[in-house]
C-alpha positions in Angstrom: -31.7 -18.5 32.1 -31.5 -20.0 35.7 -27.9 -18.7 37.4 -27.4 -22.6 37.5 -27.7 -22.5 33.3 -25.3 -18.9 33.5 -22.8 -21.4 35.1 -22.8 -24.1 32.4 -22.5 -21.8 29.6 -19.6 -19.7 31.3 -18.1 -23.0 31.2 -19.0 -24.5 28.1 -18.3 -20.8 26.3 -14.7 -20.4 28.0 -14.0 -23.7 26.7 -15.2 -23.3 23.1 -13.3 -19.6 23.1 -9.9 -21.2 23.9 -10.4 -24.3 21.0 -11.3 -21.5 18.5 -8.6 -19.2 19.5 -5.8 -22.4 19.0 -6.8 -22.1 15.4 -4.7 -19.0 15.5 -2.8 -17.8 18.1 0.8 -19.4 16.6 0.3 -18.3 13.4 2.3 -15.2 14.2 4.3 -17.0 16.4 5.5 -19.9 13.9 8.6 -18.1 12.6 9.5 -17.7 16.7 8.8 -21.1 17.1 11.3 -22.1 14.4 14.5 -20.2 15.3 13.7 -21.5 18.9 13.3 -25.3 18.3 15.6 -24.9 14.9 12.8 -26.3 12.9 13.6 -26.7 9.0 11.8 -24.0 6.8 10.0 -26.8 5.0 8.6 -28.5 8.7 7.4 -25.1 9.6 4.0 -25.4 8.3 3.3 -29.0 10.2 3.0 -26.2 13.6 0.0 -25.7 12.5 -1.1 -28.1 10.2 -0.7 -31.4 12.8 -3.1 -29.3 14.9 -5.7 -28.9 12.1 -5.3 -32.3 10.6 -6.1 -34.2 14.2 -9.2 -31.5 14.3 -10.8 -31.8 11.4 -10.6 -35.4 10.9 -11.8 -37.0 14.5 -14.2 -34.6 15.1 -17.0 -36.9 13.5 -16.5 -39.8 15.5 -15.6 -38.2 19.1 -19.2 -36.3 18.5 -20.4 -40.4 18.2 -17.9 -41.4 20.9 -20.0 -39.0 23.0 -23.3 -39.9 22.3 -22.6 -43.7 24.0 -20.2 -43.0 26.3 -21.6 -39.6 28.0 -20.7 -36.2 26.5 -19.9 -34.8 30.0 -17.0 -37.9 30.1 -15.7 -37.4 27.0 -15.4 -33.0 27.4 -13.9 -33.9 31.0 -11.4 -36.3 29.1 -10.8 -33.5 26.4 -10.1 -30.7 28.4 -7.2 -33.1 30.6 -5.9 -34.2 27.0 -5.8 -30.1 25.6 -4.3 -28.9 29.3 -1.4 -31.8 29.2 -0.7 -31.3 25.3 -0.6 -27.6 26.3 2.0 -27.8 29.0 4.1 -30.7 26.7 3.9 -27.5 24.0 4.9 -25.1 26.1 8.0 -27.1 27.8 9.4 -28.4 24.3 12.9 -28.6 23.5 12.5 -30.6 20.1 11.0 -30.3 17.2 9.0 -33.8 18.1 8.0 -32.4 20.8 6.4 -29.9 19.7 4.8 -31.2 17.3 3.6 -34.0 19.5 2.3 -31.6 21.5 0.1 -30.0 18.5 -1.6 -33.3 17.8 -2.7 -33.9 20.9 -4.1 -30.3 21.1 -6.0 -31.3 17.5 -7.4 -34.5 18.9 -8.0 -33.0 22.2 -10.2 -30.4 20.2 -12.2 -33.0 18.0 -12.9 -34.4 21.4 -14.3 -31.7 23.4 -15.7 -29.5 20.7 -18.9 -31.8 19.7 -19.1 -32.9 23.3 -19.1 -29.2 24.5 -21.9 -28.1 21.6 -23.8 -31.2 22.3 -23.9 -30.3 26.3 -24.9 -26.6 24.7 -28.2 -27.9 22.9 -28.8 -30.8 25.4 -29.2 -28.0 28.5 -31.2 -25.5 26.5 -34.4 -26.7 25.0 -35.3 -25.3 21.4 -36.2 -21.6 21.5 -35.4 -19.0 22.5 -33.2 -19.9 25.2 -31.0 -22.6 22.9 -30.7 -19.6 20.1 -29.5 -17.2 22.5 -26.8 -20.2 23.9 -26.0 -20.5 20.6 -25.5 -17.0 19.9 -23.3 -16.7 22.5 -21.4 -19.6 21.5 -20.8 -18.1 17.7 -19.7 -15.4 19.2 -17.1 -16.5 21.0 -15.9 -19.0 18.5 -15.6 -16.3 15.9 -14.1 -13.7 18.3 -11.9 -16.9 19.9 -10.5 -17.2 15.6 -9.6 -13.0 15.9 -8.8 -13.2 19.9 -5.7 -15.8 19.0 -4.1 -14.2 16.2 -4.0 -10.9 18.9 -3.2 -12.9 21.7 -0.4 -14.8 19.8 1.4 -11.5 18.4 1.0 -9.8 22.2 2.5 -12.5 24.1 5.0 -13.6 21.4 6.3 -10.0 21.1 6.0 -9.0 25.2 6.8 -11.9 26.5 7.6 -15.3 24.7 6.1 -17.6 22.6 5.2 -20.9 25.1 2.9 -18.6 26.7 0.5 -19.3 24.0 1.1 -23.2 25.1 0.9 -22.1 28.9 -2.3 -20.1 28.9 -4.1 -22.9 27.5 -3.0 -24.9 30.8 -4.4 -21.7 33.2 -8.1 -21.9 31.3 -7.9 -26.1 30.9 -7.4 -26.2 35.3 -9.9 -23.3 35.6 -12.7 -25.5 33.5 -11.7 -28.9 35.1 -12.0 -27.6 38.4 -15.8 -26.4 37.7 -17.4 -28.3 35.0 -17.5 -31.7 37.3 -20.1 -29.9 39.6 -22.1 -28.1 36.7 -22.5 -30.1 34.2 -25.0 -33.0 34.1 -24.3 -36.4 32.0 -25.6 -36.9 28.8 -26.0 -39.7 26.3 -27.8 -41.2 23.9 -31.0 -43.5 25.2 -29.9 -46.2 22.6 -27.0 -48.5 23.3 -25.1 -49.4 19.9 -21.6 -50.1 18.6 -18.8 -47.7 16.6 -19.6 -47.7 12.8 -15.4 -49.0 12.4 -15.8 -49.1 8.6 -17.4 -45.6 8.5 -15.2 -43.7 11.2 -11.8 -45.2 9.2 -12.9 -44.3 6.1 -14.1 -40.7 6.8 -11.3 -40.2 9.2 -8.5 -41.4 6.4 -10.2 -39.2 4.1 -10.5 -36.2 5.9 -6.7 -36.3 6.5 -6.1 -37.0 3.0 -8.0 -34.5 2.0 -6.7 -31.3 4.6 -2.7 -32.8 4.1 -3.7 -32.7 -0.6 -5.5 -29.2 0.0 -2.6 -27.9 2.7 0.2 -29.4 -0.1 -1.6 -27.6 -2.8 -0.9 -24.4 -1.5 2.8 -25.1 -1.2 3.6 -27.0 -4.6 0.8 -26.4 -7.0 -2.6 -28.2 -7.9 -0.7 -30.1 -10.6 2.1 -31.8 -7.8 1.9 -35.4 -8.2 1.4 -36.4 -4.8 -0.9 -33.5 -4.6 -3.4 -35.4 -7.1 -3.0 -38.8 -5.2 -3.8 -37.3 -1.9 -7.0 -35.5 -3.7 -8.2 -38.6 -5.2 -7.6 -41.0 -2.3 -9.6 -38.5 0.0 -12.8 -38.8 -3.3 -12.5 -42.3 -2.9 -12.5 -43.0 0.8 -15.2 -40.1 1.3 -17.4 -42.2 -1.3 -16.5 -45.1 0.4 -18.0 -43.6 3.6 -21.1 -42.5 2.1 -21.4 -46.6 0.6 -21.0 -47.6 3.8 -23.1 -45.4 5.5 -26.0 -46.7 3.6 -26.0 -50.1 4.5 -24.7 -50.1 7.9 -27.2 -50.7 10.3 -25.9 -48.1 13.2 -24.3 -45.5 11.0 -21.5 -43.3 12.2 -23.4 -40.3 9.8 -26.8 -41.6 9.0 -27.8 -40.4 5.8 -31.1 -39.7 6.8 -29.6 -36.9 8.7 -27.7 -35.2 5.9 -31.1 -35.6 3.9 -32.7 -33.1 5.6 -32.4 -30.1 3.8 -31.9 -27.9 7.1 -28.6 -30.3 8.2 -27.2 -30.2 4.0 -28.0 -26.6 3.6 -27.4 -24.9 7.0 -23.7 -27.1 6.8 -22.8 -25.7 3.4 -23.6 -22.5 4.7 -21.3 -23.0 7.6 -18.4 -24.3 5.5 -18.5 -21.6 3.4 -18.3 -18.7 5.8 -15.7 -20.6 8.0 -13.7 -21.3 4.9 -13.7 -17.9 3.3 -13.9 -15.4 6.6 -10.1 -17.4 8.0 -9.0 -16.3 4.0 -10.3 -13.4 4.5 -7.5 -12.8 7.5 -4.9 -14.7 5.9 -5.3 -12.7 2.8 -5.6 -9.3 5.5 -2.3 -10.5 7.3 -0.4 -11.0 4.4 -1.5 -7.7 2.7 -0.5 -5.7 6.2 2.8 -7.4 6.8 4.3 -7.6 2.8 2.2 -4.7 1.5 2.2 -2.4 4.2 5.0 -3.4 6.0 3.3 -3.5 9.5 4.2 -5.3 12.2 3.2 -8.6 14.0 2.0 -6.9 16.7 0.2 -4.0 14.7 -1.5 -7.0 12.0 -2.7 -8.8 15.2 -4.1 -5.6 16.5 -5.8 -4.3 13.0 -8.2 -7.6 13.9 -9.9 -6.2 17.3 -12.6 -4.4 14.9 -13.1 -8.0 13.2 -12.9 -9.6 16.9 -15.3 -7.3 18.9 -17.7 -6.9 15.8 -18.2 -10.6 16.4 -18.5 -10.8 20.3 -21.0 -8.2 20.5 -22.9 -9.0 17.0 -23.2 -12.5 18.8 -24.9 -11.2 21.5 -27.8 -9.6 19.1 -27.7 -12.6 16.8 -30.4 -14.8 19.1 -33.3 -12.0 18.4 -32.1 -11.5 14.8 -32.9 -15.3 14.4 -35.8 -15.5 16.5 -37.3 -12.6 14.2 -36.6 -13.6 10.7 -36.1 -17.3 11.0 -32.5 -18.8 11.2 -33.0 -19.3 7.0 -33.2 -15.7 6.7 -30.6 -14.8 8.9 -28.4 -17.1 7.4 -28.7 -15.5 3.9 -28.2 -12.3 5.7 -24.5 -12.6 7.1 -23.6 -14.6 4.5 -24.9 -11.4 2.1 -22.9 -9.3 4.8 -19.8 -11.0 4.8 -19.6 -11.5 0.9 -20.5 -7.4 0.3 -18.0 -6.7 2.9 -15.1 -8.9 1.9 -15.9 -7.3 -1.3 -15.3 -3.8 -0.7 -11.7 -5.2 0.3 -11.2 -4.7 -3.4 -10.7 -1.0 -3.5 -7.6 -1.8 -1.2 -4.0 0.0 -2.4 -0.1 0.5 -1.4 -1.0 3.8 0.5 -0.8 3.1 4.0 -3.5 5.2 5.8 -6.2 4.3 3.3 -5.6 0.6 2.9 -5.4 -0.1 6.7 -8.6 2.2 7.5 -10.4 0.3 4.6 -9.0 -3.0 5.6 -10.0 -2.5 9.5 -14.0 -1.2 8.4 -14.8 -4.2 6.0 -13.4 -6.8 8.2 -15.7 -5.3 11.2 -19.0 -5.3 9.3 -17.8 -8.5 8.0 -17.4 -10.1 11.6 -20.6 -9.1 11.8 -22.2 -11.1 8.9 -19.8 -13.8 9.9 -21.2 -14.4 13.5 -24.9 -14.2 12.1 -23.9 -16.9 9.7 -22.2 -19.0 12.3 -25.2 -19.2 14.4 -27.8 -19.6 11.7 -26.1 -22.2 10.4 -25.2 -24.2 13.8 -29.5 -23.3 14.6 -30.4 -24.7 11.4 -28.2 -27.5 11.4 -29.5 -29.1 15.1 -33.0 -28.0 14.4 -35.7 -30.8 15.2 -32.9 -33.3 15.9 -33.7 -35.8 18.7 -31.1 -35.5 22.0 -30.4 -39.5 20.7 -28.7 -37.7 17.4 -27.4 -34.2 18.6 -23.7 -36.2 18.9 -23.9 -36.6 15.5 -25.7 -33.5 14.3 -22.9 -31.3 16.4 -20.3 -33.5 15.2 -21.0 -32.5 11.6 -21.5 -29.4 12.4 -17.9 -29.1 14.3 -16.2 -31.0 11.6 -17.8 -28.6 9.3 -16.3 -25.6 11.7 -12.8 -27.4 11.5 -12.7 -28.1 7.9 -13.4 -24.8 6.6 -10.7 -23.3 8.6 -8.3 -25.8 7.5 -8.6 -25.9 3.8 -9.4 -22.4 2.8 -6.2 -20.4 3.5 -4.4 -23.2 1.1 -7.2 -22.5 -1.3 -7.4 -18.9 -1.3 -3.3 -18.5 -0.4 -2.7 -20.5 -3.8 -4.3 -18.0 -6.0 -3.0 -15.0 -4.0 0.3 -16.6 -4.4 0.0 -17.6 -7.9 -0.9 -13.7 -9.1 1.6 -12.2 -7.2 4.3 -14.1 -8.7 2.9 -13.4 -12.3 2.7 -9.6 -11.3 6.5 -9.2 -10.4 7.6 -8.1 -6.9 6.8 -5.3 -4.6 3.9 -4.0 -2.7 1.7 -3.4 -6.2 1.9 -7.1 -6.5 1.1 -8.0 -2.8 -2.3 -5.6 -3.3 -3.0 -6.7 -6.9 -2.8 -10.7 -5.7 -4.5 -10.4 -2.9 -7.5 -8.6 -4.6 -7.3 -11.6 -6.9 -8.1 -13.8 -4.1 -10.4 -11.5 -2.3 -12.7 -11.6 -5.5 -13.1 -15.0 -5.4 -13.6 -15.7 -1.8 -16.4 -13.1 -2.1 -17.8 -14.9 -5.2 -18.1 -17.9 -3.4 -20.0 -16.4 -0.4 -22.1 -14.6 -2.4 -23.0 -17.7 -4.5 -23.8 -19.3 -1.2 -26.2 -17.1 0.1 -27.8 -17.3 -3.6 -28.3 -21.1 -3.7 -29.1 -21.3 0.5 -31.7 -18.8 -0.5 -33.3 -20.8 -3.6 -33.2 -24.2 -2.1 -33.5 -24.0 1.8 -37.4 -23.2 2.0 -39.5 -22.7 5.1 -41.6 -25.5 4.3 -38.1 -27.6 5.2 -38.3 -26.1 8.7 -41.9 -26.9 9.0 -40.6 -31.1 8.4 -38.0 -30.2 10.9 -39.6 -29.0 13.8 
């Protein structure tokens, strides 16, 4: 890389560490928040949930919003929006406020993620170079997911909980101030309108769907609002596809998500987002209520998971470059599934459990950051700089969602089996093994179809 391309990634990478790390880093914090603002116990949840709703559901369209209006404009804008929503989060005195403050951290991330990943592949040409970006990029994004769940439980417990508004502000300044002179504008050749129809119809549905899956968790699959929420999301996501069909400049075009490299390398990515942020739900839960460990020790049992990733990103760009991004996909996703399985010899003794615990989760950062970047290779692979808005978009979306629904998912049937197994640490361990069998299933079963179906011949078409 030229020192003028060091520059740009520095940038871009900083940027994509703090959006991943946002994810996180109240999650420790929430019950802090609460007593603070004196939010109800029932509102507690929307701290995190308005940020993941606003993420996952604009994400798609802000990665077309960039392809026509300049990605470089649209990550500028984003970064202002996150550093403003930061500072409003960090000076709140009301629950509103607050949560305000959240949404406009969401949207400010659906806004500057796709930009940011399009800038990425829109600098480095495919190759080498672009796999090694990209590496770099998984790295931090997985390590940014561990990083804020530290980061919140060290500044909640040493100093207090806005700082993990405030620091946002310090990295949002740092960025503005440099990216203007770096970063070089980029757009699609084409000019065309906004799919309406297709962006209010995926949008709608995406919400719909995060708010039924997020409900789920709290009140059942059988709740009735639960099911309406579920079923209005199947309908306006069909909708979408309809319409996406027939509409002459598509917000999705479904020749994209016809190519088996975009379909397969995106399940791929859903799964091992969705299952790895179980995976430390079901880790936090099992240090805190099993264990009986502290905040600030559960945030710390993660730096194995969190450095695994940074510096298995690094090696991730020559893993790809020698067996093919297929293989390596099938490879971290084998990695993270035989890891998160050997969470099932986990116990009520306290020296064992947190010594197994802190082992599986760092091999399975590993497999998690290989799978990351496979899957964001595969998924841009042969895609012309007119489409890479929308072929980062999907992948981001695909990013946000898994890390939104699959702690509802996997929480529900941890929940669920600890309440049929009585009280008490045994039943902590014995539900969360519950869990951890089927998020392991599922990865597993990934790797297995991704394997069968994604062929090399597919990359051939793609390149």
């Amino acid at each position: 890389m030229s020192q003028r391309q060091k520059a740009i990634l520095l940038v871009l990478l900083a940027t994509q560490f703090m959006l991943a790390a946002d994810f996180s880093i109240l999650n420790v914090a929430v019950p802090e928040i609460g007593s603070s603002l004196h939010f109800s116990l029932s509102s507690l949840q929307w701290i995190v949930t308005a940020f993941a709703l606003t993420a996952a559901g604009f994400t798609l369209i802000f990665g077309r919003v960039g392809d026509l209006l300049g990605r470089k404009r649209l990550f500028l804008g984003g970064m202002a929006l996150l550093g403003l929503s930061s500072l409003l989060g960090g000076l709140a005195q009301t629950p509103t406020q607050l949560i305000v403050a959240r949404v406009g951290q969401g949207l400010a991330t659906a806004i500057t993620t796709p930009s940011a990943l399009a800038l990425i592949t829109t600098s480095f040409p495919e190759g080498k170079l672009r796999e090694r970006a990209m590496g770099l990029n998984g790295a931090l994004m997985s390590a940014g997911f561990t990083a804020g769940a530290i980061l919140g439980g060290v500044l909640t417990g040493l100093l207090d909980w806005r700082w993990a508004f405030l620091i946002n502000v310090v990295v949002a300044v740092a960025v503005l101030a440099a990216a203007p002179r770096l970063l070089t504008e980029s757009r699609s050749g084409q000019r065309v309108s906004i799919d309406l129809p297709g962006s209010l119809t995926v949008c709608t549905g995406l919400v719909a769907l995060v708010v039924g899956i997020t409900r789920a968790g709290e009140h059942g699959w059988t709740e009735t609002w639960v099911l309406v929420l579920l079923a209005a999301a199947a309908a306006l996501l069909v909708a979408f596809w309809a319409i996406e069909r027939v509409t002459a400049e598509p917000l999705l075009p479904v020749r994209l998500l016809a190519r088996p490299t975009i379909s397969w390398g995106n399940i791929g990515g859903l799964v091992t987002f969705t299952m790895m942020s179980s995976v430390v739900f079901l880790m936090t839960l099992y240090l805190q209520d099993a264990l009986h460990y502290s905040p600030l020790v559960t945030g710390l049992a993660f730096s194995g998971l969190g450095t695994a990733a940074f510096f298995g990103g690094l090696r991730t760009a020559r893993i790809i470059g020698r067996l093919g991004s297929r293989t390596a996909l099938v490879l971290g996703l084998v990695i993270q599934g035989v890891s998160t399985a050997a969470l099932l010899l986990i116990g009520t003794d306290h020296g064992p459990g947190l010594t197994l615990m802190i082992a599986a989760t760092t091999v399975g950062g590993f497999g998690h950051v290989l799978s990351i970047v496979s899957f964001m290779v595969t998924g841009t692979l042969g895609v012309s700089d007119d489409d890479q808005g929308r072929a980062t978009g999907i992948t981001s979306m695909t990013q946000q969602v898994g890390i939104t629904i699959g702690i509802p998912i996997i929480s529900t049937l941890a929940t669920s089996r600890i309440a049929a197994a009585g009280h008490g640490e045994s039943a902590v361990a014995e539900g969360v093994r519950t869990a951890i069998a089927v998020d392991a299933g599922v990865v597993l079963l990934a790797a297995l179809l991704i394997g069968l179906f994604l062929r090399k011949r597919h990359f051939s078409a793609a390149a």
